[in-house]
gemmi code that builds the backbone of each chain (N, CA, C; Angstrom):
import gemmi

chains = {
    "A": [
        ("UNK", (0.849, -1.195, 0.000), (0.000, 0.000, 0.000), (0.884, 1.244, 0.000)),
        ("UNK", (0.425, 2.024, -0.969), (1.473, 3.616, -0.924), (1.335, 4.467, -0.167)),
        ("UNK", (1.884, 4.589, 0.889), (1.767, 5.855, 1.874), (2.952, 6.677, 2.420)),
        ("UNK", (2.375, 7.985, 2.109), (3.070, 9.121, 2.654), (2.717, 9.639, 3.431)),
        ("UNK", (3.570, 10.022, 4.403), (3.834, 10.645, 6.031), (4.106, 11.452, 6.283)),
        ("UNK", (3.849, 12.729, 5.858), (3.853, 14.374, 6.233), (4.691, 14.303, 7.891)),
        ("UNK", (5.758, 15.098, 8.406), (5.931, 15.494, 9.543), (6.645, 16.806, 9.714)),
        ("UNK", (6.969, 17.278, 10.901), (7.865, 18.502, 11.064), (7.057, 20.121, 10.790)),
        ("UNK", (5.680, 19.915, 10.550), (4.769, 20.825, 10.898), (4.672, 21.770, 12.339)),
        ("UNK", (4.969, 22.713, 12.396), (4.983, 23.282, 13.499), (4.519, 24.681, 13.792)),
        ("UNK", (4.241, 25.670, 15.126), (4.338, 27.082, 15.296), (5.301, 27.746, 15.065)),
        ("UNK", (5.727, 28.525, 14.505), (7.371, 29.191, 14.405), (7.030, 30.343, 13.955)),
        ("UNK", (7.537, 31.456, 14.681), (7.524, 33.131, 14.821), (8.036, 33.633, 13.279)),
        ("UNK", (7.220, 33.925, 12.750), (7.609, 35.088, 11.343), (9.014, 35.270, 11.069)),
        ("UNK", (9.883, 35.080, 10.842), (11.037, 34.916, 9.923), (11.852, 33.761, 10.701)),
        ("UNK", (11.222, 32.846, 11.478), (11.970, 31.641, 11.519), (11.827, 30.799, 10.555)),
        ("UNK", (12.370, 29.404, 10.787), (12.816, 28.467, 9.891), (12.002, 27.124, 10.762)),
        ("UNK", (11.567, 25.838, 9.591), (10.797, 25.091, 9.586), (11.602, 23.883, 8.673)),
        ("UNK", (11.827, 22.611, 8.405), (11.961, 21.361, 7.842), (11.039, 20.706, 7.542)),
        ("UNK", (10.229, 20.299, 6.776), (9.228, 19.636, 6.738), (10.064, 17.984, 6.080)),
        ("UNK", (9.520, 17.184, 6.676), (9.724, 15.656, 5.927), (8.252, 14.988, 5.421)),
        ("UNK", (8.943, 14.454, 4.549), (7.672, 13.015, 3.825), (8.235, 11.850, 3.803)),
        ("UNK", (7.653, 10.454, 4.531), (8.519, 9.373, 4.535), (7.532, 8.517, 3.733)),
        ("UNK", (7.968, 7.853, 2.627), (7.245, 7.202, 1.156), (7.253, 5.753, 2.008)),
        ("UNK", (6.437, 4.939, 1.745), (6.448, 3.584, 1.622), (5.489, 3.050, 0.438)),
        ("UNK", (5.798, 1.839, 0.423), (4.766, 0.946, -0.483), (5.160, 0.657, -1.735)),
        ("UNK", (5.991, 1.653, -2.193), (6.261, 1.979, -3.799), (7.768, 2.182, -3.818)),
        ("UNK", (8.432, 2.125, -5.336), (9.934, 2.249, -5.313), (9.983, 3.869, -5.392)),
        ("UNK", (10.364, 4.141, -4.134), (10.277, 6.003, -3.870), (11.401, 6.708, -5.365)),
        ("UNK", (12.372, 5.733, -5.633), (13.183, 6.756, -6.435), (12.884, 6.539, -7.681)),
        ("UNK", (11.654, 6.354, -8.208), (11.266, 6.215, -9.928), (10.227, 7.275, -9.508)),
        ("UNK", (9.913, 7.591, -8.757), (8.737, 9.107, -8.832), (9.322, 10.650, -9.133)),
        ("UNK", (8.778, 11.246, -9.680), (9.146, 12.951, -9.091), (8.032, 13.213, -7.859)),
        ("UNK", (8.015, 13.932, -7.491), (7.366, 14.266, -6.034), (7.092, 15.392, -5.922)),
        ("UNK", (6.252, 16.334, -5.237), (5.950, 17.648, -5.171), (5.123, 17.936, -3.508)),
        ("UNK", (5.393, 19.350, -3.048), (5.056, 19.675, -2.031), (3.887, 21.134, -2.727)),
        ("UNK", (2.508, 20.547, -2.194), (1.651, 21.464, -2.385), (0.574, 21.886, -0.713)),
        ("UNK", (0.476, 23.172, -1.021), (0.023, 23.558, 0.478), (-1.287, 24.151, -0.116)),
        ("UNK", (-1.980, 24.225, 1.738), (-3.502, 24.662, 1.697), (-3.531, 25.226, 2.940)),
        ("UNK", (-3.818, 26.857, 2.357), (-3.875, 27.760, 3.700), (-5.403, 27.598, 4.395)),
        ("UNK", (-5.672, 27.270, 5.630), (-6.953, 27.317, 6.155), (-8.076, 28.050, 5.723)),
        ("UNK", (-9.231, 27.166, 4.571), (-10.714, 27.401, 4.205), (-10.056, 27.794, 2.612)),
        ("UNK", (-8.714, 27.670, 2.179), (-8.384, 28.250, 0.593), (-7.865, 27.106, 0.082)),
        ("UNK", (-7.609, 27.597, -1.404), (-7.517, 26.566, -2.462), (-6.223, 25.897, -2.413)),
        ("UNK", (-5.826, 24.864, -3.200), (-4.934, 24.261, -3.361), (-3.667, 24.863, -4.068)),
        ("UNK", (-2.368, 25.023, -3.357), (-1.022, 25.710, -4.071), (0.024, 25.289, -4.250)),
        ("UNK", (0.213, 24.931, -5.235), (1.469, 24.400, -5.699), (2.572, 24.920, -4.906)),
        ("UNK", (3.631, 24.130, -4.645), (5.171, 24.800, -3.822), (6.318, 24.334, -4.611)),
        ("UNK", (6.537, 22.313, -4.305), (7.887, 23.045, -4.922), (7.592, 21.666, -5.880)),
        ("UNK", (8.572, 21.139, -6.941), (8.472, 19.789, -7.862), (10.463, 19.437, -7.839)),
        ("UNK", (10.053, 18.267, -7.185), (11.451, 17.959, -7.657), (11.269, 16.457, -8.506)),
        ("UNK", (12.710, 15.923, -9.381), (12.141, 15.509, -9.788), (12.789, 13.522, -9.345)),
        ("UNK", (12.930, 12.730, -10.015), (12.668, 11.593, -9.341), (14.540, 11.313, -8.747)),
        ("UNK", (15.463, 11.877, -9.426), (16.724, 11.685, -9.558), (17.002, 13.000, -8.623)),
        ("UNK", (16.574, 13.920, -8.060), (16.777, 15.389, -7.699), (17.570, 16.381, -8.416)),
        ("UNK", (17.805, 16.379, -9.961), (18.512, 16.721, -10.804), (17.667, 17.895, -11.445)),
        ("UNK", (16.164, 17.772, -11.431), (15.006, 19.137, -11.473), (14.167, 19.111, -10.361)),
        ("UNK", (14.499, 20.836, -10.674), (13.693, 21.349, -9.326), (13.009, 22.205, -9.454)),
        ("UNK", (11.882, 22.699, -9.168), (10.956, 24.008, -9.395), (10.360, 24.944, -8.307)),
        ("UNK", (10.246, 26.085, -8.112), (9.660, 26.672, -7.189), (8.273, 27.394, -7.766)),
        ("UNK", (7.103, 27.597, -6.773), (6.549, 28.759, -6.968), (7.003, 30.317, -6.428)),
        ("UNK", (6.577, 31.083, -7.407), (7.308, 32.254, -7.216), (6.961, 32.461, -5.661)),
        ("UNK", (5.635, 32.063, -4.901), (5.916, 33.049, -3.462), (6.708, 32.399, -2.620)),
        ("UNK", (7.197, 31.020, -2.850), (8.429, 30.669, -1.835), (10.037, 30.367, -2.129)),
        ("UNK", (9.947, 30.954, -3.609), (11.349, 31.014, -4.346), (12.371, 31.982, -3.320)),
        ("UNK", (13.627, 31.362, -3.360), (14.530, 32.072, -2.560), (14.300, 31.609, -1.096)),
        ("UNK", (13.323, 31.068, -0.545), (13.148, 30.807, 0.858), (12.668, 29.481, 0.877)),
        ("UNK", (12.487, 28.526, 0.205), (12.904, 27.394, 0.295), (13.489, 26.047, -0.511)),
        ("UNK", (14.294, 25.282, 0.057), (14.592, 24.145, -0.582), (14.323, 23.077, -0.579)),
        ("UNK", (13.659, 22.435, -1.516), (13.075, 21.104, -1.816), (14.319, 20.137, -1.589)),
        ("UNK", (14.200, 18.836, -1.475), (15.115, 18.213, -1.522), (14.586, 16.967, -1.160)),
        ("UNK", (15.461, 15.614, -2.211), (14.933, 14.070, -1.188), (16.387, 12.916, -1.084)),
        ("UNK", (15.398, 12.427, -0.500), (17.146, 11.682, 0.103), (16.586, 9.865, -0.553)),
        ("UNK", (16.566, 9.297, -2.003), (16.224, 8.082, -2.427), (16.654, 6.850, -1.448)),
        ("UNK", (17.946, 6.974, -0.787), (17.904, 5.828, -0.033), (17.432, 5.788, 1.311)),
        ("UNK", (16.845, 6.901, 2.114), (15.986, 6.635, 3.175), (14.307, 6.846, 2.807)),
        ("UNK", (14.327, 6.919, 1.397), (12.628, 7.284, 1.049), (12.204, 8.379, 1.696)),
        ("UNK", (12.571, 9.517, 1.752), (12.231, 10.975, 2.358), (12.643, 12.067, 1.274)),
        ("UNK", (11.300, 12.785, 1.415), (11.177, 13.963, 0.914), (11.496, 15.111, 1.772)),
        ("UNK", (12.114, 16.474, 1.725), (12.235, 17.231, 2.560), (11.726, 18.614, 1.302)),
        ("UNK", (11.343, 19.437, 2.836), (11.075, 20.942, 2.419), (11.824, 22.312, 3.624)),
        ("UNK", (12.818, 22.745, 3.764), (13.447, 23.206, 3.851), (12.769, 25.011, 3.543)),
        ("UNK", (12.221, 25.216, 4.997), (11.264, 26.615, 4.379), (12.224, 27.678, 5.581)),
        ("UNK", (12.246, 28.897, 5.147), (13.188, 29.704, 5.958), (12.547, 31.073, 5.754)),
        ("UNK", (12.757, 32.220, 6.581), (12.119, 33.511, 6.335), (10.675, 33.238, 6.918)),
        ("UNK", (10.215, 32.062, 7.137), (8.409, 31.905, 7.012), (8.041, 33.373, 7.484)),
        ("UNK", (7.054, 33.722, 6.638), (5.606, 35.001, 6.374), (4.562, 34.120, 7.096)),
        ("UNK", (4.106, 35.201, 7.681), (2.297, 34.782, 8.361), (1.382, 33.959, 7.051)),
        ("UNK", (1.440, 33.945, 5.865), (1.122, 34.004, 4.547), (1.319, 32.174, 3.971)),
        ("UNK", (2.934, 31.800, 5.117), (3.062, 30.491, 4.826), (2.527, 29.764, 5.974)),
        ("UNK", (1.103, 29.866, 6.192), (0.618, 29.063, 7.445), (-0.654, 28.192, 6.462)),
        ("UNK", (-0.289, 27.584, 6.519), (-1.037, 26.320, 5.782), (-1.049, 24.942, 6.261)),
        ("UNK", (-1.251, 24.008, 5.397), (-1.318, 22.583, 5.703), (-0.417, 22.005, 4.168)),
        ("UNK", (0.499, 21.318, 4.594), (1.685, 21.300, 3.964), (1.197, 19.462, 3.372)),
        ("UNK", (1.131, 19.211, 2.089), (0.902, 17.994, 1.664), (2.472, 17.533, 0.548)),
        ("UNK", (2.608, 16.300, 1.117), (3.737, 15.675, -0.232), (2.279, 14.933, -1.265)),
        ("UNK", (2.826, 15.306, -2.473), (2.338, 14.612, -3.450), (3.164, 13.933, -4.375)),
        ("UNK", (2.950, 12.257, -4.625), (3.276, 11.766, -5.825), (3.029, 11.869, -6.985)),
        ("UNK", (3.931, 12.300, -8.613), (3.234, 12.275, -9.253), (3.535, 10.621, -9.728)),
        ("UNK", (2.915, 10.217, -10.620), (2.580, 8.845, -11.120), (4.303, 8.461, -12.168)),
        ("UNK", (3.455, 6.947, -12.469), (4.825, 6.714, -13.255), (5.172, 7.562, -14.320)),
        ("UNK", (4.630, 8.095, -14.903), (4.741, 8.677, -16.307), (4.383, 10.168, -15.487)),
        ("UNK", (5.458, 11.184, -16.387), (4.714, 12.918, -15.841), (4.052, 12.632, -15.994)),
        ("UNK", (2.817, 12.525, -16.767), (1.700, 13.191, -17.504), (0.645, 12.427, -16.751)),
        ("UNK", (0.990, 11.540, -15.773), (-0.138, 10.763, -14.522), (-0.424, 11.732, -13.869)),
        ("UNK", (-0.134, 12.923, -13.266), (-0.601, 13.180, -12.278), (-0.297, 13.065, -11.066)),
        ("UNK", (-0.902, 13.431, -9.946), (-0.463, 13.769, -8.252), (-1.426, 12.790, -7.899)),
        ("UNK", (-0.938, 11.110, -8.428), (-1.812, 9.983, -7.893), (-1.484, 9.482, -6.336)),
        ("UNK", (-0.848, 10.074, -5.718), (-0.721, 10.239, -4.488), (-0.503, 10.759, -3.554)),
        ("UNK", (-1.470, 11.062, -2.178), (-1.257, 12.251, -1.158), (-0.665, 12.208, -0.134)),
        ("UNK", (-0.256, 12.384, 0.781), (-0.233, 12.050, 2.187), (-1.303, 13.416, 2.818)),
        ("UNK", (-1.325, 12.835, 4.068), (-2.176, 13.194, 4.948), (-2.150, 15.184, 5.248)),
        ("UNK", (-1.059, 15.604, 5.296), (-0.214, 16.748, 5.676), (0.332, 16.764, 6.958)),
        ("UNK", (1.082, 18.108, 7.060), (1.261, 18.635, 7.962), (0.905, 20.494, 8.399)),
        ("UNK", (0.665, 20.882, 9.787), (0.507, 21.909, 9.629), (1.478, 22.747, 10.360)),
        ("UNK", (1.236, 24.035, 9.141), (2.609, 25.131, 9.147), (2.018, 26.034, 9.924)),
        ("UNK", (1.717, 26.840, 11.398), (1.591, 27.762, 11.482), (2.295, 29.167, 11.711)),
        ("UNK", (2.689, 30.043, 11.358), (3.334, 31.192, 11.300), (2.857, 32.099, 12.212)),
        ("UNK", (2.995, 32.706, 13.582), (2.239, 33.545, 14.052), (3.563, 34.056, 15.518)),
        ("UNK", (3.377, 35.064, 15.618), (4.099, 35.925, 17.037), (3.485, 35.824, 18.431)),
    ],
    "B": [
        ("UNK", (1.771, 35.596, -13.863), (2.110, 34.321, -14.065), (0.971, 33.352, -14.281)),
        ("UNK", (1.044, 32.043, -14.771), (0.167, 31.148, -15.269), (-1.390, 31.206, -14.097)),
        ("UNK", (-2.587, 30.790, -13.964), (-3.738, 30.899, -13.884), (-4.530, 30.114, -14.343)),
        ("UNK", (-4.992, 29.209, -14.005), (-6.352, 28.313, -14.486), (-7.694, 29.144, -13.337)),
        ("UNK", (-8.536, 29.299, -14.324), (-10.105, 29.907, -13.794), (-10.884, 28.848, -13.731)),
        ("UNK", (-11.265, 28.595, -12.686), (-13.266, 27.672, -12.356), (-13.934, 28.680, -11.907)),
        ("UNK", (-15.163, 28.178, -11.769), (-16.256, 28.870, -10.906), (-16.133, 28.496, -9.647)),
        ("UNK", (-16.351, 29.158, -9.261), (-16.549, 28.737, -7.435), (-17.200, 27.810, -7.041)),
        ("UNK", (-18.431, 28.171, -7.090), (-19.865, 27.150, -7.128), (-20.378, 26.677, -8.196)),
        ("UNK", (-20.595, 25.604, -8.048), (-21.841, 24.392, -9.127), (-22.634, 23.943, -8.226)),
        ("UNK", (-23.947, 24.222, -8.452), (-25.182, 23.204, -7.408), (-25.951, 22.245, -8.772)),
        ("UNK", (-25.955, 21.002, -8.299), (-26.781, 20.431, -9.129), (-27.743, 19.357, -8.351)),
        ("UNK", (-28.413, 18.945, -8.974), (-29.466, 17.998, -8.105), (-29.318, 16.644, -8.234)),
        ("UNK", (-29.417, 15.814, -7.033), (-29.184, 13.999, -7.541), (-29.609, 13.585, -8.635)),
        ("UNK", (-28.165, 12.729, -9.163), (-28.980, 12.218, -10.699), (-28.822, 13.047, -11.820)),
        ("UNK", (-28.665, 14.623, -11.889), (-28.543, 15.449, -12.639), (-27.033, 15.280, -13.019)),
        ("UNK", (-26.590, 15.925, -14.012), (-25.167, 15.891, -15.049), (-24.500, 17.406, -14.433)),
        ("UNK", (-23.708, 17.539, -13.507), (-22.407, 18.062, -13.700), (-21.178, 18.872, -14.214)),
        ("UNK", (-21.281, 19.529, -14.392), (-20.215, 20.341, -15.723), (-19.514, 21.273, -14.771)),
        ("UNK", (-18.060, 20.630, -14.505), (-17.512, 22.069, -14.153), (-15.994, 21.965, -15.252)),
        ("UNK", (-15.858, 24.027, -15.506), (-15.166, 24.249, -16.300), (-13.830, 24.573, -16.122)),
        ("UNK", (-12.609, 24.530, -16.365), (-11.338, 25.251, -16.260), (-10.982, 26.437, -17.283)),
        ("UNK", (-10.391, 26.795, -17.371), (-9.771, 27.882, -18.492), (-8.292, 28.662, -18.367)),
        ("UNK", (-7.834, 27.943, -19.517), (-6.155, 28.607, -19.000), (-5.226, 28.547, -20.823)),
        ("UNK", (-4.687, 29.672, -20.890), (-4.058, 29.427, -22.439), (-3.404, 28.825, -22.442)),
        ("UNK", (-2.247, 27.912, -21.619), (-1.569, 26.909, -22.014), (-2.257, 25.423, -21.943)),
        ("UNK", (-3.929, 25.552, -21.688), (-4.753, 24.045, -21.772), (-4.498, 23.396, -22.946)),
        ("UNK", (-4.193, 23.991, -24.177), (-4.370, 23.173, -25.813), (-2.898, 22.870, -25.701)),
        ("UNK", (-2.170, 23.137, -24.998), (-0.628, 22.636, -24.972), (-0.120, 21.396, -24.153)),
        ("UNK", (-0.993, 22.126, -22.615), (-0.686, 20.911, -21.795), (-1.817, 20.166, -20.940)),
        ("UNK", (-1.331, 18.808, -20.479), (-2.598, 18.377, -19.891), (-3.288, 18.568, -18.656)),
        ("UNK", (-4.464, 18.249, -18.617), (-5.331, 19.050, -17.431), (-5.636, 17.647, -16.405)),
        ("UNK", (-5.601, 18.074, -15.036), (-6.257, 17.269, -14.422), (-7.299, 17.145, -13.352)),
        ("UNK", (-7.623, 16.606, -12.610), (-9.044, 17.317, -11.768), (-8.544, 16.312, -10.194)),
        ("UNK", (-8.703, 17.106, -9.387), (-8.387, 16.451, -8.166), (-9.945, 16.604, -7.110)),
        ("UNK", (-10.360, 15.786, -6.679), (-11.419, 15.946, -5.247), (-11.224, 16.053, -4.248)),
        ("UNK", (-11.710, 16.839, -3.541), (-10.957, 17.115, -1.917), (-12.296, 17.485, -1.088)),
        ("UNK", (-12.548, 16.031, -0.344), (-13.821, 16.114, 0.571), (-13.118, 17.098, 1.713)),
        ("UNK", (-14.150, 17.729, 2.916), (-13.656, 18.047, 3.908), (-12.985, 17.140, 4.670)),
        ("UNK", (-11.933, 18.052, 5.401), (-11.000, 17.368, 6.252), (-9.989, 15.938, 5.818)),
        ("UNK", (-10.317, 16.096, 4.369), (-9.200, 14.600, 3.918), (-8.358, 15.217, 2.464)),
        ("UNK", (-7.734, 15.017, 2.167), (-6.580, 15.015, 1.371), (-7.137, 14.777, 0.015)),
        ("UNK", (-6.656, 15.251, -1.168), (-7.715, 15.206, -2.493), (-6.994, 14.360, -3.160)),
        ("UNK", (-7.819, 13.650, -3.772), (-8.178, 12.710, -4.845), (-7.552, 12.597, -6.028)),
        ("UNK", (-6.636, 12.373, -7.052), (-7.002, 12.491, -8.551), (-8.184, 11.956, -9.079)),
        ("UNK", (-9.064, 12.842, -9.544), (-9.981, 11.779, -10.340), (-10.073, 11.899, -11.686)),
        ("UNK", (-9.523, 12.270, -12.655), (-8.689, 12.461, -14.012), (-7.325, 13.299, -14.112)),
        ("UNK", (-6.923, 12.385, -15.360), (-5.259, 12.821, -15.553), (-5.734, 13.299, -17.113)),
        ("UNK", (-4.400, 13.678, -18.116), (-4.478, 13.589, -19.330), (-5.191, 13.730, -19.320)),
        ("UNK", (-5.916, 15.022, -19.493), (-7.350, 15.354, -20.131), (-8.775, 14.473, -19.355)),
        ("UNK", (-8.742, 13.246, -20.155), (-10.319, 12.521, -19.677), (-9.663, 10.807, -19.670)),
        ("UNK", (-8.162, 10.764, -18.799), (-7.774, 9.284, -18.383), (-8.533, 9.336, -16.924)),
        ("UNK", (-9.301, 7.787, -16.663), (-9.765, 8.109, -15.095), (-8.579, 6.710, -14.581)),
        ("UNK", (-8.405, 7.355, -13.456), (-7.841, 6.085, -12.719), (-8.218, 5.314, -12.548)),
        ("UNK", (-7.641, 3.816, -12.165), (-8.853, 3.025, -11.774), (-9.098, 3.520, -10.585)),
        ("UNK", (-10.372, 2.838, -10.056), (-11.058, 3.280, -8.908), (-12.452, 4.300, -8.742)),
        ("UNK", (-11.967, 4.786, -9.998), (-12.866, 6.433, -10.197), (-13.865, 5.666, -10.819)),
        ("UNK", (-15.040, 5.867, -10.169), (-16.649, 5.597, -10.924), (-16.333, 5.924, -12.500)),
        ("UNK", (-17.176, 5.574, -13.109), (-17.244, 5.671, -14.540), (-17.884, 7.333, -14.532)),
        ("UNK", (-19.199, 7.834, -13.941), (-19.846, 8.834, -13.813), (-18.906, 9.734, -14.057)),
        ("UNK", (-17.445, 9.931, -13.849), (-16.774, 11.219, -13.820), (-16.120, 10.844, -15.155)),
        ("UNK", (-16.075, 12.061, -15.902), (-14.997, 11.922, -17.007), (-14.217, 13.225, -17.294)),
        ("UNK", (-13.625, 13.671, -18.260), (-12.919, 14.802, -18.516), (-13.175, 14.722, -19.764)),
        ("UNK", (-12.999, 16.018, -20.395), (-12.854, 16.670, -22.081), (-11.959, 17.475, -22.044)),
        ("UNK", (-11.574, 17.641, -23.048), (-10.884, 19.037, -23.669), (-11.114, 20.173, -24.697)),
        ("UNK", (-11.860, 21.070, -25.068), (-11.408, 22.121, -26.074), (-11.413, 23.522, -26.293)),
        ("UNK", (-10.275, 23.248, -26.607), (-9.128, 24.620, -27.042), (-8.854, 25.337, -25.500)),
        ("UNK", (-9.160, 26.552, -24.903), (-8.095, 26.657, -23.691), (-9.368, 26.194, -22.560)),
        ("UNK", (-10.208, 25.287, -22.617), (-11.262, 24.967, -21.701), (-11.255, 23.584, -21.662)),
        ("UNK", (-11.308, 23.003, -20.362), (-11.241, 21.669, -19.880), (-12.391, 21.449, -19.336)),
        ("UNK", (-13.313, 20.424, -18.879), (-14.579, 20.421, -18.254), (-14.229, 18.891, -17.515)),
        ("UNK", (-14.823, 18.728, -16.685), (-15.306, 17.537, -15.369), (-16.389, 17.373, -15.768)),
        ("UNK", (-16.849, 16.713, -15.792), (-18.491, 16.103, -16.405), (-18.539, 15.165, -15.518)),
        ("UNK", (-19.844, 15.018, -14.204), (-20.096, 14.149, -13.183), (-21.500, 13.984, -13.663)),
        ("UNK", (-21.627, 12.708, -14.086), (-23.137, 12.209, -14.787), (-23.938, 11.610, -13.747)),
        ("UNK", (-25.218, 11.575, -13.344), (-25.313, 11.105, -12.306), (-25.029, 11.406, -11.336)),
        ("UNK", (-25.024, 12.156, -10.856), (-24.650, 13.165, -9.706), (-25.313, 12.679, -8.123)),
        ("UNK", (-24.066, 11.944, -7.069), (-24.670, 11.579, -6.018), (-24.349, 12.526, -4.888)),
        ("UNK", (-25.038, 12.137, -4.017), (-24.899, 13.017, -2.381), (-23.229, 12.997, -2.167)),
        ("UNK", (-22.686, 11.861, -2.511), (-21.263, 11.895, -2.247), (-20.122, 12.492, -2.912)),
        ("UNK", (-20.630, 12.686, -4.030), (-19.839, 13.335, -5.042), (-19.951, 14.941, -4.482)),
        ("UNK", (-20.647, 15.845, -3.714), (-20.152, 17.168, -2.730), (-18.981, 17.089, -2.349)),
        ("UNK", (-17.961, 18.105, -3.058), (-16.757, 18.063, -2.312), (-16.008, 19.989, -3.385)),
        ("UNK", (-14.913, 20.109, -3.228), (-14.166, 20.996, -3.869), (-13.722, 20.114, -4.766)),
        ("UNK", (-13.502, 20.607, -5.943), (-12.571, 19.770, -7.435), (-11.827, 21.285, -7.638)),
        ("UNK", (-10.344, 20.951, -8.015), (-9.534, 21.613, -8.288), (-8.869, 20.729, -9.858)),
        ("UNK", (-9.144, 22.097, -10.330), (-8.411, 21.297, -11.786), (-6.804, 21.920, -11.673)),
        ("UNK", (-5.626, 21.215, -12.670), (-4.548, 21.374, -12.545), (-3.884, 21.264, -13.669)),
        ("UNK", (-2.734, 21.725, -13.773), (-1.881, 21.907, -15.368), (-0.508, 22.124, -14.839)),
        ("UNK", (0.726, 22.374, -16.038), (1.594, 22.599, -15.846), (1.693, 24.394, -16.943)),
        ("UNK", (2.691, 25.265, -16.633), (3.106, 25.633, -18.128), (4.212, 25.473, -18.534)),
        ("UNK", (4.633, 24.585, -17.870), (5.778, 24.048, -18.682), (6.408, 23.061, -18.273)),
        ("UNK", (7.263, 22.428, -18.407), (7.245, 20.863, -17.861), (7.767, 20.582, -16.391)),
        ("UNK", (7.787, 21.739, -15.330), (8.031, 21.440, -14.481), (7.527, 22.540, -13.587)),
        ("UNK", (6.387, 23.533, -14.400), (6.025, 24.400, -13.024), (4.645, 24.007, -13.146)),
        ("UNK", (3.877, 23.929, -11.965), (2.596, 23.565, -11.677), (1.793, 24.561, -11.229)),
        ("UNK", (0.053, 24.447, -11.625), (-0.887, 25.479, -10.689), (-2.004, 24.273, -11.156)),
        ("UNK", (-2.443, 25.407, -9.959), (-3.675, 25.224, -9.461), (-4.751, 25.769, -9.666)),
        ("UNK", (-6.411, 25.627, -10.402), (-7.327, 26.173, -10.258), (-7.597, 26.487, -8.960)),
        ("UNK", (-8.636, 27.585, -8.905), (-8.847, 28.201, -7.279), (-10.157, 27.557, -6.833)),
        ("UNK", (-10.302, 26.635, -7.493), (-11.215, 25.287, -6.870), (-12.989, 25.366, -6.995)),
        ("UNK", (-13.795, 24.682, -7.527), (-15.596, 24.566, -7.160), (-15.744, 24.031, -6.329)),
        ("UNK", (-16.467, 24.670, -5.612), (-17.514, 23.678, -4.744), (-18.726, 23.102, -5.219)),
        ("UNK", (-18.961, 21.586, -5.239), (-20.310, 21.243, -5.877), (-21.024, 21.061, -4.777)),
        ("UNK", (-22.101, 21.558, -5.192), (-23.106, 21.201, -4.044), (-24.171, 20.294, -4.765)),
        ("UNK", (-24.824, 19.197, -3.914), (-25.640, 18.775, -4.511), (-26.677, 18.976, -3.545)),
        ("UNK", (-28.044, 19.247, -4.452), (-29.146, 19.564, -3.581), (-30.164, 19.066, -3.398)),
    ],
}
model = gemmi.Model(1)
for chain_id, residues in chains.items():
    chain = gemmi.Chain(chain_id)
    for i, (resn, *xyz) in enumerate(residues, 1):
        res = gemmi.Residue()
        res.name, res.seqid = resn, gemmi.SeqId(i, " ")
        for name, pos in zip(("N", "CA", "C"), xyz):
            atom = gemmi.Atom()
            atom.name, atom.element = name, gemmi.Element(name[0])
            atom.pos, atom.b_iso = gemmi.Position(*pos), 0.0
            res.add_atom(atom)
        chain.add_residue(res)
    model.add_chain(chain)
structure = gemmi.Structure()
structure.add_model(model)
structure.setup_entities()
């Protein structure tokens, strides 16, 4: 069964720093690309970062470019997100998504999240 | 920067057909997909590539494509099928968005 494990969600004061992990099971973690998409409380779904199955591509959205780094580690099956500067703005619920075997599958898998809150 | 548009709201009635729309100029380029996200749980794919359903996905849901407009078509429309659908794209092969999501209501 494929499951991902969101952790490292936490409170942290406006320009601190946060780690987020995703720990993959079920599936061979290093034939995926992977992506971290967030959901700020009662709003829509936002893309963050895409890396890709080798960590050789990487993508940001522009509002967390420069302040964070994606990154995964294939032989412990972990995804990381590496967020720094956090804005009141990055308080959300932090999801890893799989995309499928092929790009063009899709984010056929979620994990649960974690939550980011940002506040003084 | 890139933008896919839905409507906010769709209400339709049990049994009734479904239609929600996307709209984005890089849709005739790249492919669209539709995700479900009940409250309080983590969303769904329920089409890739345009109108591929996963397995698992009822037949009732499908996808189309044309020109910069994508549509969800839920035929048969049950009490359970209420949730947010967010459609999704790339513009280019490695940056992603997000529609700003419908809510269907069924009534």
């Amino acid at each position: 069964e494929v499951q991902l494990v969101e952790s490292g969600g936490d409170l942290v004061q406006p320009g601190g720093s946060l780690r987020l992990s995703c720990t993959a099971s079920g599936f061979t973690f290093s034939s995926h690309d992977m992506n971290w998409v967030r959901q700020a409380p009662g709003k829509g779904l936002e893309w963050v970062s895409y890396i890709s199955s080798s960590g050789r591509a990487i993508s940001y959205a522009d509002s967390v470019k420069g302040r964070c780094t994606i990154s995964r580690d294939n032989a412990k099956n972990s995804l990381y997100l590496q967020m720094n500067s956090l804005r009141a703005e990055d308080t959300a619920l932090y999801y890893c998504a799989r995309v499928g075997v092929a790009f063009e599958n899709g984010l056929d898998y979620w994990g649960q999240g974690t939550l980011v809150t940002v506040s003084s | 920067s890139y933008e896919l548009t839905q409507p906010p709201s769709v209400s339709v009635s049990p049994g009734q057909t479904a239609r929600i729309t996307c709209s984005g100029d890089a849709l005739p380029k790249q492919y669209a997909y539709w995700y479900q996200q009940k409250p309080g749980q983590a969303p769904v794919l329920m089409i890739y590539k345009d109108s591929e359903r996963p397995s698992g996905i009822p037949e009732r849901f499908s996808g189309s494509s044309s020109g910069t407009t994508v549509t969800l078509t839920i035929s048969g429309v049950q009490a359970e099928d209420e949730a947010d659908y967010y459609c999704q794209s790339t513009d280019n092969s490695d940056t992603w968005v997000f529609g700003g999501g419908t809510k269907l209501t069924v009534l």
